[in-house]
PyMOL CGO cylinders between C-alpha atoms (Angstrom):
from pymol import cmd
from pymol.cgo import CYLINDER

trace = [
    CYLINDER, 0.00, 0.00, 0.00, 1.54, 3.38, -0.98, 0.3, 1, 1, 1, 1, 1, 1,
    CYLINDER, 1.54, 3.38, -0.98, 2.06, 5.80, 2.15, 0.3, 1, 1, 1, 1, 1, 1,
    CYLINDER, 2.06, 5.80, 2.15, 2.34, 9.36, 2.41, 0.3, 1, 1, 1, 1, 1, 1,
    CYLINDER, 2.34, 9.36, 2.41, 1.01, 12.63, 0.77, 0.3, 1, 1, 1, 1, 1, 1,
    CYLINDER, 1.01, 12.63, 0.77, 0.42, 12.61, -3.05, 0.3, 1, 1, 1, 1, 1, 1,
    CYLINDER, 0.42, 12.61, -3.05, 3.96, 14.66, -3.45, 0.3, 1, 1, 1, 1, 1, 1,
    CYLINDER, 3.96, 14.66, -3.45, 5.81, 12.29, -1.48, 0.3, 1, 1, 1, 1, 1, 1,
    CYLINDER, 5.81, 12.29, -1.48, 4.39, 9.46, -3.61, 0.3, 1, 1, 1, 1, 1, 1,
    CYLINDER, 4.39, 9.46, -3.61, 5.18, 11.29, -6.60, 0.3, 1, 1, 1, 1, 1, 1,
    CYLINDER, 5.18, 11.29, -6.60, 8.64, 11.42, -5.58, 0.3, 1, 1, 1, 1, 1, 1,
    CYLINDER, 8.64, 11.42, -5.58, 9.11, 8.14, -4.78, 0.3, 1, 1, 1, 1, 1, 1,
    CYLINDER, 9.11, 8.14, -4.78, 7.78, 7.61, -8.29, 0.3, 1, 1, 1, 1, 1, 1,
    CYLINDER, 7.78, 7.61, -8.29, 9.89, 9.66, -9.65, 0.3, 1, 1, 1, 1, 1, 1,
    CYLINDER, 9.89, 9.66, -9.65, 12.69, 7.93, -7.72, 0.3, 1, 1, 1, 1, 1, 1,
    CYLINDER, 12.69, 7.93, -7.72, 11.93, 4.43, -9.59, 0.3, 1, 1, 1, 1, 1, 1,
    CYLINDER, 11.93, 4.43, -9.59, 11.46, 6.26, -12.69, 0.3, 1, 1, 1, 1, 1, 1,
    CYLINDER, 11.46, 6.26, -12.69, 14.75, 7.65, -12.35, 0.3, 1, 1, 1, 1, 1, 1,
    CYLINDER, 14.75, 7.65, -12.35, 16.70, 4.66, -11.84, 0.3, 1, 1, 1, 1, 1, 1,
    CYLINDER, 16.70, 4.66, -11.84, 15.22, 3.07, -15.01, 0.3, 1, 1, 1, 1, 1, 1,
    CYLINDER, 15.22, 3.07, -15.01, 16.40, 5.98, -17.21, 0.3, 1, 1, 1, 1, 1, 1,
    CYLINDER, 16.40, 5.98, -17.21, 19.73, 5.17, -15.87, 0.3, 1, 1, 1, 1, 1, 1,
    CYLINDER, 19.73, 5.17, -15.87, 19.70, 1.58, -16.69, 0.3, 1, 1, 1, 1, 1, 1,
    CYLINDER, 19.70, 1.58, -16.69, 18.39, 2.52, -20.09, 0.3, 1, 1, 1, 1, 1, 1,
    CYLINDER, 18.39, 2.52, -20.09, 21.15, 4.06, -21.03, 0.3, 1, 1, 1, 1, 1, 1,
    CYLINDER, 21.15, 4.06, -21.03, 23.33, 0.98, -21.23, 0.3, 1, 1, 1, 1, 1, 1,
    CYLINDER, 23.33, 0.98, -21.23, 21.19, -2.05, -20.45, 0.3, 1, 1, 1, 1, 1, 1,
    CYLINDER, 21.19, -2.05, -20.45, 17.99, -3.19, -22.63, 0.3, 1, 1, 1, 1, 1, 1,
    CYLINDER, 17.99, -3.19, -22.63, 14.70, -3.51, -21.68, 0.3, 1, 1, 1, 1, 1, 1,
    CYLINDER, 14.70, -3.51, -21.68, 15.14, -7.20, -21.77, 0.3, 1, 1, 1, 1, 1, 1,
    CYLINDER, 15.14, -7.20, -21.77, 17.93, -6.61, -19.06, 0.3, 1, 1, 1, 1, 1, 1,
    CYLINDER, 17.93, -6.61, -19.06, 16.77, -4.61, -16.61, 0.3, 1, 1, 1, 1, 1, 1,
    CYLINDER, 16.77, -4.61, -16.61, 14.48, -6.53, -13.63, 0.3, 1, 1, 1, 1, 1, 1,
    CYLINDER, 14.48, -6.53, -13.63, 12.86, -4.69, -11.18, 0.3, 1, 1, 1, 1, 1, 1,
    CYLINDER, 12.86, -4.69, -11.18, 15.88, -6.23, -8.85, 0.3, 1, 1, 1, 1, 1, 1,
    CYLINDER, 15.88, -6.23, -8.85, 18.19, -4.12, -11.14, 0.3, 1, 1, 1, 1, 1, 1,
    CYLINDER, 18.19, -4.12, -11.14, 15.91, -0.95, -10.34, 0.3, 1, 1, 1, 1, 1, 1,
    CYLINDER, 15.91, -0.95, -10.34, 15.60, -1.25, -6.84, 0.3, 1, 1, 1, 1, 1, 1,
    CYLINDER, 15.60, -1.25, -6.84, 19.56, -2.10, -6.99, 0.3, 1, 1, 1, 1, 1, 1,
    CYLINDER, 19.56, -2.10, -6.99, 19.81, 1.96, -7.27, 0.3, 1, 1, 1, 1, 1, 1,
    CYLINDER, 19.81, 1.96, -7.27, 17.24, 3.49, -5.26, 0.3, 1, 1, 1, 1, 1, 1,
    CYLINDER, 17.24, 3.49, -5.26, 16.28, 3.38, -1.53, 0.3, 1, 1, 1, 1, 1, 1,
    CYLINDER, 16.28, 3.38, -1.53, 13.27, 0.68, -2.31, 0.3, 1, 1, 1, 1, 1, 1,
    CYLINDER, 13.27, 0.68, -2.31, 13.48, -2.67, -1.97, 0.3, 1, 1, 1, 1, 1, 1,
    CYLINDER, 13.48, -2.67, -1.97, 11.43, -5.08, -5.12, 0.3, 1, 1, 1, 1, 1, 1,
    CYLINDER, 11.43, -5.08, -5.12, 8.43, -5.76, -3.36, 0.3, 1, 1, 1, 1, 1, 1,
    CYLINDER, 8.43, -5.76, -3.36, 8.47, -1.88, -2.51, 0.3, 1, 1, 1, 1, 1, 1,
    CYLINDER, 8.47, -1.88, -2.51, 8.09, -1.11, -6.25, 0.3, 1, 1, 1, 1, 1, 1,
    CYLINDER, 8.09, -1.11, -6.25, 5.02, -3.25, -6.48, 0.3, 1, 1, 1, 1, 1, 1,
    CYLINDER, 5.02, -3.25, -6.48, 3.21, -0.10, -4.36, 0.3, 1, 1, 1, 1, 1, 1,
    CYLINDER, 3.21, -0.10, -4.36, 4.14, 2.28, -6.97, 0.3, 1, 1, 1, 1, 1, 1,
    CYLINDER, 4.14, 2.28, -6.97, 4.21, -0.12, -10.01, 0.3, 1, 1, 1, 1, 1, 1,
    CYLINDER, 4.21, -0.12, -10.01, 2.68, -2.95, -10.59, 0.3, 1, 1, 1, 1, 1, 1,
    CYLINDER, 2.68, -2.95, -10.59, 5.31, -4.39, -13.95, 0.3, 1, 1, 1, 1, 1, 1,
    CYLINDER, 5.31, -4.39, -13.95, 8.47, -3.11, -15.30, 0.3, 1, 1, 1, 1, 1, 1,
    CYLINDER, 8.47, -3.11, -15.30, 6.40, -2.08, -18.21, 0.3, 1, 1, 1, 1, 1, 1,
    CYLINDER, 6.40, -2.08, -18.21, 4.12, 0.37, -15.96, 0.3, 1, 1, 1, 1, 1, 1,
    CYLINDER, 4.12, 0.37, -15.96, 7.71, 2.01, -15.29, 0.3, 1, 1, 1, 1, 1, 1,
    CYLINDER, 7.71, 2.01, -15.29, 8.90, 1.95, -18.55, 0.3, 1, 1, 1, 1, 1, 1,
    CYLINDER, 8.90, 1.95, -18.55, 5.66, 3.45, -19.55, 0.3, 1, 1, 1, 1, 1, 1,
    CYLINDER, 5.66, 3.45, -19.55, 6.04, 6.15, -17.17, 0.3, 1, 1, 1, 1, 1, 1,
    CYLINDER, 6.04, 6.15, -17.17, 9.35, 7.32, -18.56, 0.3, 1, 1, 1, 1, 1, 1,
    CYLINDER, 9.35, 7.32, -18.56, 7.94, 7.32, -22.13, 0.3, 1, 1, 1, 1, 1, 1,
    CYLINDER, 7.94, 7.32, -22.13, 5.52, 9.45, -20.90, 0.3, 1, 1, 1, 1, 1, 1,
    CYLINDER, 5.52, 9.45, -20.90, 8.16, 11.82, -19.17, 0.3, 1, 1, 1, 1, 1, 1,
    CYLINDER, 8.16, 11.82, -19.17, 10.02, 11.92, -22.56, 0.3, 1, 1, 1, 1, 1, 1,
    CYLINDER, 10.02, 11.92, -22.56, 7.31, 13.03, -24.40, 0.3, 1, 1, 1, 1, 1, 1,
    CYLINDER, 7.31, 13.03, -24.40, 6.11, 15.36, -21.42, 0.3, 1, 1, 1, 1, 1, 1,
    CYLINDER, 6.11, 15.36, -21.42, 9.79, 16.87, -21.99, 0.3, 1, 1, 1, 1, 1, 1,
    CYLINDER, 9.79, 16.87, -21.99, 9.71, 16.80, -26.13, 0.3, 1, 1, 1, 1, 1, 1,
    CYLINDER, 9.71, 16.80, -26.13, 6.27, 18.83, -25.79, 0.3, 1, 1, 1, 1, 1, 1,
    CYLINDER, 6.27, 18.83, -25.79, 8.00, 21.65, -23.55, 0.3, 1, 1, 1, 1, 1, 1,
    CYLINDER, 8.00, 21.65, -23.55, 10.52, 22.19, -26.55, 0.3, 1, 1, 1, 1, 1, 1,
    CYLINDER, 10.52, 22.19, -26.55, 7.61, 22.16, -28.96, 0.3, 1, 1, 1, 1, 1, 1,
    CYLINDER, 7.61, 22.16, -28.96, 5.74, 24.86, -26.84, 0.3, 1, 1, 1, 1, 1, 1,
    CYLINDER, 5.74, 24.86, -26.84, 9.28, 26.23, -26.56, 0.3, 1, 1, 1, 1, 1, 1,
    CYLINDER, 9.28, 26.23, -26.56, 8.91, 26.97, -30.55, 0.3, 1, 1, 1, 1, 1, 1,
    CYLINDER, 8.91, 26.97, -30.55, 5.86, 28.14, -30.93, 0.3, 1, 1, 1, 1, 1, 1,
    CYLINDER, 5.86, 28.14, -30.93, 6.35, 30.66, -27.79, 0.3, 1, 1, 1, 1, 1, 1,
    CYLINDER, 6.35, 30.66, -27.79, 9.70, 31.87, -28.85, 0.3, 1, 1, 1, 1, 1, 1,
    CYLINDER, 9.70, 31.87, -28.85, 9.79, 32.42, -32.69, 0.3, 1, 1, 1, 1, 1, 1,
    CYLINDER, 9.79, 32.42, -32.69, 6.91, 34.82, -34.66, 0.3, 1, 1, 1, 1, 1, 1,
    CYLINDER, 6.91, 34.82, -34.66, 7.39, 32.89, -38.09, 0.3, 1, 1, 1, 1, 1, 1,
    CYLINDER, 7.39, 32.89, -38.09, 9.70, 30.19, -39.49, 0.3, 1, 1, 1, 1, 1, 1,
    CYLINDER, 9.70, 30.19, -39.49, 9.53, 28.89, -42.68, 0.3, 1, 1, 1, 1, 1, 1,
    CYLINDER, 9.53, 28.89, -42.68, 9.76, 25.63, -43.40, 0.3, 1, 1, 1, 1, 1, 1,
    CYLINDER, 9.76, 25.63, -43.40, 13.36, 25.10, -43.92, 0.3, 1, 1, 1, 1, 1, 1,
    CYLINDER, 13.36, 25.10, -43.92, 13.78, 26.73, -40.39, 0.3, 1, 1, 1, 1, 1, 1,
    CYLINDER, 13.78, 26.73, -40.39, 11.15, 24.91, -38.78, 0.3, 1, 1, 1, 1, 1, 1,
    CYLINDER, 11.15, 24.91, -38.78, 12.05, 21.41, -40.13, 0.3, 1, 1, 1, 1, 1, 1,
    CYLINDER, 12.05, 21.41, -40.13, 15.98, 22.47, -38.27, 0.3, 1, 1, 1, 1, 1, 1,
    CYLINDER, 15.98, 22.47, -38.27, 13.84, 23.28, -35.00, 0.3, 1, 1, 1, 1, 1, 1,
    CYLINDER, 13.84, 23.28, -35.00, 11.53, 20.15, -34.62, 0.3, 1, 1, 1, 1, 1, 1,
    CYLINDER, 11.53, 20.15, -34.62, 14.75, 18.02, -35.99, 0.3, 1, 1, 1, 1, 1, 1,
    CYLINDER, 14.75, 18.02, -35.99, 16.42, 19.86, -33.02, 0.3, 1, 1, 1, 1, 1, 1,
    CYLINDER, 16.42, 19.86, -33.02, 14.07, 18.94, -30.63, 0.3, 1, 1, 1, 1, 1, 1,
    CYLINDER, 14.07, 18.94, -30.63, 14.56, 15.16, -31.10, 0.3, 1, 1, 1, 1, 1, 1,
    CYLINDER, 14.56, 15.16, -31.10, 18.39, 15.52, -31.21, 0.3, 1, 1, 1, 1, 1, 1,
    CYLINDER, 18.39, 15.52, -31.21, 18.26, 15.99, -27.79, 0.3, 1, 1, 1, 1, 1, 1,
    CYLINDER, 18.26, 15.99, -27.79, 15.71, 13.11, -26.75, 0.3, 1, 1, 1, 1, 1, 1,
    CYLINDER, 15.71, 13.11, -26.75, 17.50, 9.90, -27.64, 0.3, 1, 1, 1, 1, 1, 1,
    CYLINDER, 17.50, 9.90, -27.64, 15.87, 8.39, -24.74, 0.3, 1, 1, 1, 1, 1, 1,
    CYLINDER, 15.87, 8.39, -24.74, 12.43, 9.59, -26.48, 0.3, 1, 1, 1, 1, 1, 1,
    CYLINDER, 12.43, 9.59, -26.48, 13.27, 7.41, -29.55, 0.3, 1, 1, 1, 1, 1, 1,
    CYLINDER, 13.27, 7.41, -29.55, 14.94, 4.38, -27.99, 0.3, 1, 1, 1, 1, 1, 1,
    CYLINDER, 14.94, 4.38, -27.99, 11.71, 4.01, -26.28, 0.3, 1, 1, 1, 1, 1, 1,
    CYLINDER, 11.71, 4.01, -26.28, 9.65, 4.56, -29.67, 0.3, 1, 1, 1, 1, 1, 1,
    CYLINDER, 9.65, 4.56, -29.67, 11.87, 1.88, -31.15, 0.3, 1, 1, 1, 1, 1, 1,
    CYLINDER, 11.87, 1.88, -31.15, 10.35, -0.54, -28.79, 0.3, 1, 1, 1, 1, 1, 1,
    CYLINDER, 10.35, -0.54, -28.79, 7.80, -3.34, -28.60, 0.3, 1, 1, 1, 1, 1, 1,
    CYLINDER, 7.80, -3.34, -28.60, 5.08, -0.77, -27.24, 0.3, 1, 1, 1, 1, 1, 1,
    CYLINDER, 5.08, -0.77, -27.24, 2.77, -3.61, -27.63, 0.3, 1, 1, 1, 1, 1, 1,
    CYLINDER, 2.77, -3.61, -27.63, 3.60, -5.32, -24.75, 0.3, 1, 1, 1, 1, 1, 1,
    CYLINDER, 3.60, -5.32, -24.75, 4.71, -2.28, -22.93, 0.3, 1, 1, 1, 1, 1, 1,
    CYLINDER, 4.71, -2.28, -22.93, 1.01, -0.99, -22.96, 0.3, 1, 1, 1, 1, 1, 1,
    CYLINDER, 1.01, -0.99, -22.96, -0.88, -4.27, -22.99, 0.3, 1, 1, 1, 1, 1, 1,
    CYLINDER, -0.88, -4.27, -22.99, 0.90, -4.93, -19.22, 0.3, 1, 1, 1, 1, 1, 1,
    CYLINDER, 0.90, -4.93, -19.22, 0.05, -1.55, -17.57, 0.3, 1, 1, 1, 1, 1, 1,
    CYLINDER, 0.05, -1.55, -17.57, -2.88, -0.49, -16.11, 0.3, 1, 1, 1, 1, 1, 1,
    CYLINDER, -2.88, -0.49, -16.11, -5.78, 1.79, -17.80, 0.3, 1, 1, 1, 1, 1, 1,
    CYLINDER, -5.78, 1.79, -17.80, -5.26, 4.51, -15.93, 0.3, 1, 1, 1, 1, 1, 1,
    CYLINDER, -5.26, 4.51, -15.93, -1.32, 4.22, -16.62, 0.3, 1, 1, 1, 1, 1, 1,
    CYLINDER, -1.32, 4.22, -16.62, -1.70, 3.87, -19.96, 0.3, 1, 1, 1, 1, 1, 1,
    CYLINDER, -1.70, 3.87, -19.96, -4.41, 6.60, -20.34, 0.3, 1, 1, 1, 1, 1, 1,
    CYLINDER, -4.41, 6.60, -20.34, -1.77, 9.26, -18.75, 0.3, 1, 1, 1, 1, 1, 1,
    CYLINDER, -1.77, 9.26, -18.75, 0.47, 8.65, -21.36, 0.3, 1, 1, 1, 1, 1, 1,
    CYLINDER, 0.47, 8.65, -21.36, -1.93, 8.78, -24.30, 0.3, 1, 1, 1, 1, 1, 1,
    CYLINDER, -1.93, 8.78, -24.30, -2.91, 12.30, -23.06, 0.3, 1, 1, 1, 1, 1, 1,
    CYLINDER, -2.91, 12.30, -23.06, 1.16, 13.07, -23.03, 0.3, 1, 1, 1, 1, 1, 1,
    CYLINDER, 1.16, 13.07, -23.03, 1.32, 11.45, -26.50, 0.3, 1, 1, 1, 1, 1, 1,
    CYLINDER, 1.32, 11.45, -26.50, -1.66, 13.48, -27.79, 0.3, 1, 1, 1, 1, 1, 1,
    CYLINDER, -1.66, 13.48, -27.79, -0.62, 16.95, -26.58, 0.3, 1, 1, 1, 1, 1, 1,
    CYLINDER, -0.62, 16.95, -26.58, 2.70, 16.00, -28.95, 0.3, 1, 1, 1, 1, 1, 1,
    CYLINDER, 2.70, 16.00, -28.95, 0.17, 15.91, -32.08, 0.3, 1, 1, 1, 1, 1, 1,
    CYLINDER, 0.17, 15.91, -32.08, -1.79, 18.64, -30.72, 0.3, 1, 1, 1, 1, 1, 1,
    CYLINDER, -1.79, 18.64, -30.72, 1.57, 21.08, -30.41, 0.3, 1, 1, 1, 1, 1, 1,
    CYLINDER, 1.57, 21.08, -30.41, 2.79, 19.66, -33.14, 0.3, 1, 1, 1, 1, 1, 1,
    CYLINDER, 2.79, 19.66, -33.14, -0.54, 20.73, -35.21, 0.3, 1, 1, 1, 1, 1, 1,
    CYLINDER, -0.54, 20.73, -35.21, -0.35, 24.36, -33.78, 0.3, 1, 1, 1, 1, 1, 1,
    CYLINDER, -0.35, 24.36, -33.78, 3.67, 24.40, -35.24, 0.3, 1, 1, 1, 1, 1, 1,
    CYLINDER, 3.67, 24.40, -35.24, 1.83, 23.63, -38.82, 0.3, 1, 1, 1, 1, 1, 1,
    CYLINDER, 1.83, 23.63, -38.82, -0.80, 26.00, -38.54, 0.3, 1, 1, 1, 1, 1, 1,
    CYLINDER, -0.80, 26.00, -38.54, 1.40, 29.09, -37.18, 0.3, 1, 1, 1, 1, 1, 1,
    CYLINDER, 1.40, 29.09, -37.18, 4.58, 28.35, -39.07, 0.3, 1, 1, 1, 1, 1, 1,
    CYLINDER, 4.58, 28.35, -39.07, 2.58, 26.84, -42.53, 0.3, 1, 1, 1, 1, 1, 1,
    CYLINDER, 2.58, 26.84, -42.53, -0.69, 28.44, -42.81, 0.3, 1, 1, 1, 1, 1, 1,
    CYLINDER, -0.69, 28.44, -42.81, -1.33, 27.71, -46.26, 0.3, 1, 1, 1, 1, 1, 1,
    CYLINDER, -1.33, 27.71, -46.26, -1.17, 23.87, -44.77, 0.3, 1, 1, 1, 1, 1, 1,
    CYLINDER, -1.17, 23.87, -44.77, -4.97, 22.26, -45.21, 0.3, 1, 1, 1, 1, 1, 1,
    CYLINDER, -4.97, 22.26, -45.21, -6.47, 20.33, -41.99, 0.3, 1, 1, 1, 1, 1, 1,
    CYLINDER, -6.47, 20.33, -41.99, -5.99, 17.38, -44.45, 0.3, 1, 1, 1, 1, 1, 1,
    CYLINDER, -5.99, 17.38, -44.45, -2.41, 18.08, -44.95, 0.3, 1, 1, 1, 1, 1, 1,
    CYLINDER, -2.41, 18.08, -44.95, -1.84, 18.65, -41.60, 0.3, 1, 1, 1, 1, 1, 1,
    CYLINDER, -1.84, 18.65, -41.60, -3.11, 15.24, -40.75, 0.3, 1, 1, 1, 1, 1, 1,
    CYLINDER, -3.11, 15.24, -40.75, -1.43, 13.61, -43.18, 0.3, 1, 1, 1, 1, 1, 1,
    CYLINDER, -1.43, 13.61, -43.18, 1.83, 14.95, -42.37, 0.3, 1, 1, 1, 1, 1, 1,
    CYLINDER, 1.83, 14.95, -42.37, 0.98, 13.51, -38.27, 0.3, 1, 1, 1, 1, 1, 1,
    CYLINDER, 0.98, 13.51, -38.27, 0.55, 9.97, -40.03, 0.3, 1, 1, 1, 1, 1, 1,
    CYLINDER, 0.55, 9.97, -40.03, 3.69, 9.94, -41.74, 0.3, 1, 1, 1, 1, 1, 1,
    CYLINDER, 3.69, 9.94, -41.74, 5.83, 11.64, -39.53, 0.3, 1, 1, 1, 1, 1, 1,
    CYLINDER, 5.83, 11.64, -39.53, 4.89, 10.05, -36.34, 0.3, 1, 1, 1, 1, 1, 1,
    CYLINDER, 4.89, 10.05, -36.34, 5.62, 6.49, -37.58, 0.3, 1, 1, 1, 1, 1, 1,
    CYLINDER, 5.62, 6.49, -37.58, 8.69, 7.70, -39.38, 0.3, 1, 1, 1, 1, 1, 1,
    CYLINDER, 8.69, 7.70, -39.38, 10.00, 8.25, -35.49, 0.3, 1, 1, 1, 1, 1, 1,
    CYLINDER, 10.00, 8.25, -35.49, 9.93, 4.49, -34.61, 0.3, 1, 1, 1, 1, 1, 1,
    CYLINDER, 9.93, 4.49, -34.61, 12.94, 4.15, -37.02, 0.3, 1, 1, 1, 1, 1, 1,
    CYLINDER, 12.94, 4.15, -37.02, 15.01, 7.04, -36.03, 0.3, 1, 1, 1, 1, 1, 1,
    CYLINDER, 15.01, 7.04, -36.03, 16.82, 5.42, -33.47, 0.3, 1, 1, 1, 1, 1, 1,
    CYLINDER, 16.82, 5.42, -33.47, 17.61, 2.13, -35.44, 0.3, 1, 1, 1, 1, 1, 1,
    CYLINDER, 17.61, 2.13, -35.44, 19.12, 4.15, -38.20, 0.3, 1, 1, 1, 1, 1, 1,
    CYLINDER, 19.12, 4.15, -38.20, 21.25, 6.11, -35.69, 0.3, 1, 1, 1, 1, 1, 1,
    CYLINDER, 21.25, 6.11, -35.69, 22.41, 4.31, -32.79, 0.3, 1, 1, 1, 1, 1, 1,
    CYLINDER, 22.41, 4.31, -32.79, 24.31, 1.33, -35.08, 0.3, 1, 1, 1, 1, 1, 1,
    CYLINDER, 24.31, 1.33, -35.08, 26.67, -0.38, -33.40, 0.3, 1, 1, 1, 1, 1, 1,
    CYLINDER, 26.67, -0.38, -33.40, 30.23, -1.77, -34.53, 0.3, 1, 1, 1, 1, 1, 1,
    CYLINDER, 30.23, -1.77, -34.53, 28.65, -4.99, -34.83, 0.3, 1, 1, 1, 1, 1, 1,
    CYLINDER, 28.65, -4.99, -34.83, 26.30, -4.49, -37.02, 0.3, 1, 1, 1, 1, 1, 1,
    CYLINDER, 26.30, -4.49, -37.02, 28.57, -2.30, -39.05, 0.3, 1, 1, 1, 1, 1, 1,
    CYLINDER, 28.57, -2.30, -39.05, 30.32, -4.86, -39.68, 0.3, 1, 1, 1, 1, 1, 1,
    CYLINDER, 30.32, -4.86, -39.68, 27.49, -7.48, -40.22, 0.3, 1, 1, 1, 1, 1, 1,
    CYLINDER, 27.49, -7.48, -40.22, 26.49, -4.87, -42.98, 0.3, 1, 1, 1, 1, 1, 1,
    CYLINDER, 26.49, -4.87, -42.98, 30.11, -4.75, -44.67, 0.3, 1, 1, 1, 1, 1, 1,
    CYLINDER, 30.11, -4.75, -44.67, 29.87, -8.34, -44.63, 0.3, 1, 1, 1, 1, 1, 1,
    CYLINDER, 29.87, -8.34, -44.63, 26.31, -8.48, -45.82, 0.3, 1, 1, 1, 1, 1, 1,
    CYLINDER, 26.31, -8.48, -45.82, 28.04, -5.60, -48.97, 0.3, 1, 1, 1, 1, 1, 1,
    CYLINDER, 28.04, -5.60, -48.97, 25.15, -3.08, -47.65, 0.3, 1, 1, 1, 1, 1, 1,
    CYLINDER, 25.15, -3.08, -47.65, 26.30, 0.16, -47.92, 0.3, 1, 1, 1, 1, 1, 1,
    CYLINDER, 26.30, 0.16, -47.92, 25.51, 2.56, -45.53, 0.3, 1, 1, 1, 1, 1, 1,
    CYLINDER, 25.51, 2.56, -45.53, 25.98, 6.14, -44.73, 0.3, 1, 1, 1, 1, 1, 1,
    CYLINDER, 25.98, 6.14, -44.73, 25.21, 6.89, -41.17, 0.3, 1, 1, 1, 1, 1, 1,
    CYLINDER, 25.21, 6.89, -41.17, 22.92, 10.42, -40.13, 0.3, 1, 1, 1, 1, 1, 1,
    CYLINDER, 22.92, 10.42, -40.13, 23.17, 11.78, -36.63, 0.3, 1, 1, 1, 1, 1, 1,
    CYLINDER, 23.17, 11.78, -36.63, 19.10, 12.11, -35.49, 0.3, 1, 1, 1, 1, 1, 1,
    CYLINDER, 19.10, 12.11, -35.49, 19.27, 15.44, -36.10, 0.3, 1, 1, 1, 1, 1, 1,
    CYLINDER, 19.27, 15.44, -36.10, 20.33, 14.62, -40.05, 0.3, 1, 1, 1, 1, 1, 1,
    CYLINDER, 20.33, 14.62, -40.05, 18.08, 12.14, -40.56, 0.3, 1, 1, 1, 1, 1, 1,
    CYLINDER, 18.08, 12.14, -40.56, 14.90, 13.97, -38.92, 0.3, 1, 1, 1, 1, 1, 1,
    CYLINDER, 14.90, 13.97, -38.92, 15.79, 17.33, -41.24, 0.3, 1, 1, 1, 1, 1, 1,
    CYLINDER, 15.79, 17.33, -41.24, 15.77, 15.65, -44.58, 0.3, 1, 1, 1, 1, 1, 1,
    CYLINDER, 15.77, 15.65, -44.58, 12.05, 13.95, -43.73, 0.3, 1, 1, 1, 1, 1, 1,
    CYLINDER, 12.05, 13.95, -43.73, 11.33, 17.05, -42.62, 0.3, 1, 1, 1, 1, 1, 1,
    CYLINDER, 11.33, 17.05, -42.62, 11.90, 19.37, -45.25, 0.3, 1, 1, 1, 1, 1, 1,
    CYLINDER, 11.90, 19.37, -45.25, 10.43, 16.82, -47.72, 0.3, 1, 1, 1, 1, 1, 1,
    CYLINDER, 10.43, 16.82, -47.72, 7.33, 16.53, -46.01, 0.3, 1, 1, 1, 1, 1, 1,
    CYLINDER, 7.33, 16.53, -46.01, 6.77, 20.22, -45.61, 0.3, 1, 1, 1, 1, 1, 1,
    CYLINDER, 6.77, 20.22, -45.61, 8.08, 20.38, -48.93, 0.3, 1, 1, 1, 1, 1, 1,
    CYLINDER, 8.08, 20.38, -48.93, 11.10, 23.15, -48.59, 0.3, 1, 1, 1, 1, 1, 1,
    CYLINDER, 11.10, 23.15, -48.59, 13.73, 21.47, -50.83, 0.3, 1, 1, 1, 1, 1, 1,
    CYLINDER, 13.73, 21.47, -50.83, 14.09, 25.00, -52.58, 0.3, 1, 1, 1, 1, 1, 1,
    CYLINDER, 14.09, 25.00, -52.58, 13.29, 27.50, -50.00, 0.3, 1, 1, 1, 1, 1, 1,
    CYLINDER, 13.29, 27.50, -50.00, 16.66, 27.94, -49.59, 0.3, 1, 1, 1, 1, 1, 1,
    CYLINDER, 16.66, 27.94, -49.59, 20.33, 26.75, -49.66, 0.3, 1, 1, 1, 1, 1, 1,
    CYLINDER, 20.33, 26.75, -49.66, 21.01, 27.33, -46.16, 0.3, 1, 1, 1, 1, 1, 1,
    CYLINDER, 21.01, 27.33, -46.16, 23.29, 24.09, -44.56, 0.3, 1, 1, 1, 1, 1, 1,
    CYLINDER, 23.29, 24.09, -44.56, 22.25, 21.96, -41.40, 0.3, 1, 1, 1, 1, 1, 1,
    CYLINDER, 22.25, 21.96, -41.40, 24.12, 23.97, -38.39, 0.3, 1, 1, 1, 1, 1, 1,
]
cmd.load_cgo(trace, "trace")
């Protein structure tokens, strides 16, 4: 049973959610245990079960924080610029992701399972974090390209949103599979995120020729 005032048990929370992020960084999801989470924090594993229920309830709760954190630097671009066109504002939202690697590791999961073994209400919070990302990411389109249609609009959510579940396969290769590729004779030219996101930007909002201006 959880114990204390609903800011304590948000910290705790945050606490668990903390030490997962951590692991993430170097471990897979396949590696880290809730033994391996309560290894670096002050709870013991049948502690977690108070706040969590499954490892996937926690690693739900950090996808949710990433895309809690991605929507600040959307708001951050609609707040802080007065126009952009789309050669600019295909270098901001490629910026944006740059600097959420966790955001896409996560994306480049099995969310399948992740969702199917967390509760409603878990799994409703981070739909509403998920939708106010296609809700910002709407306004961006309808300040920064007004001549976009509802239509387009939507159809540039549908394509860009599931071109994200690749971004981190594309970028994060590892010597190993560098090598299985040379092997394999597959060429290929690695992108940072922020190279990779720009291009399919651009295309999609269709400002190959705005300008000549190089990726900074």
């Amino acid at each position: 049973m959880r114990k204390g005032t609903p800011e304590q048990i948000a910290e705790k929370r945050e606490e668990i959610i903390n030490a997962c992020e951590k692991l993430y960084r170097t471990m897979s999801f396949r590696e880290i245990t809730l033994k391996e989470i309560s290894s670096i924090t002050s709870f013991s594993r049948p502690t977690i079960y108070n706040y969590f229920e499954t490892k996937e309830e926690i690693f739900l709760a950090l996808f949710k924080r990433e895309y809690d954190r991605w929507n600040e630097a959307l708001d951050a671009i609609i707040a802080g610029n007065e126009t952009l066109n789309g050669l600019r504002l295909a270098e901001e939202i490629a910026k944006s992701l740059a600097d959420r690697q966790q955001l896409l590791k996560l994306l480049a999961m099995n969310n399948y399972d992740m969702e199917a073994n967390s509760r409603q209400e878990m799994l409703t919070a981070f739909k509403q974090s998920y939708g106010q990302s296609i809700r910002l990411m709407s306004r961006l389109l309808e300040k920064f390209r007004p001549e976009m249609s509802a239509e387009e609009i939507q159809n540039f959510i549908y394509t860009f949103y599931p071109f994200m579940f690749g971004i981190y396969p594309y970028t994060a290769v590892t010597e190993k599979q560098k090598t299985a590729m040379e092997e394999a004779g597959i060429g290929f030219v690695y992108q940072t995120v922020y190279e990779l996101t720009r291009s399919c930007l651009i295309r999609l909002l269709g400002a190959e020729t705005e300008n000549n201006r190089k990726p900074v």
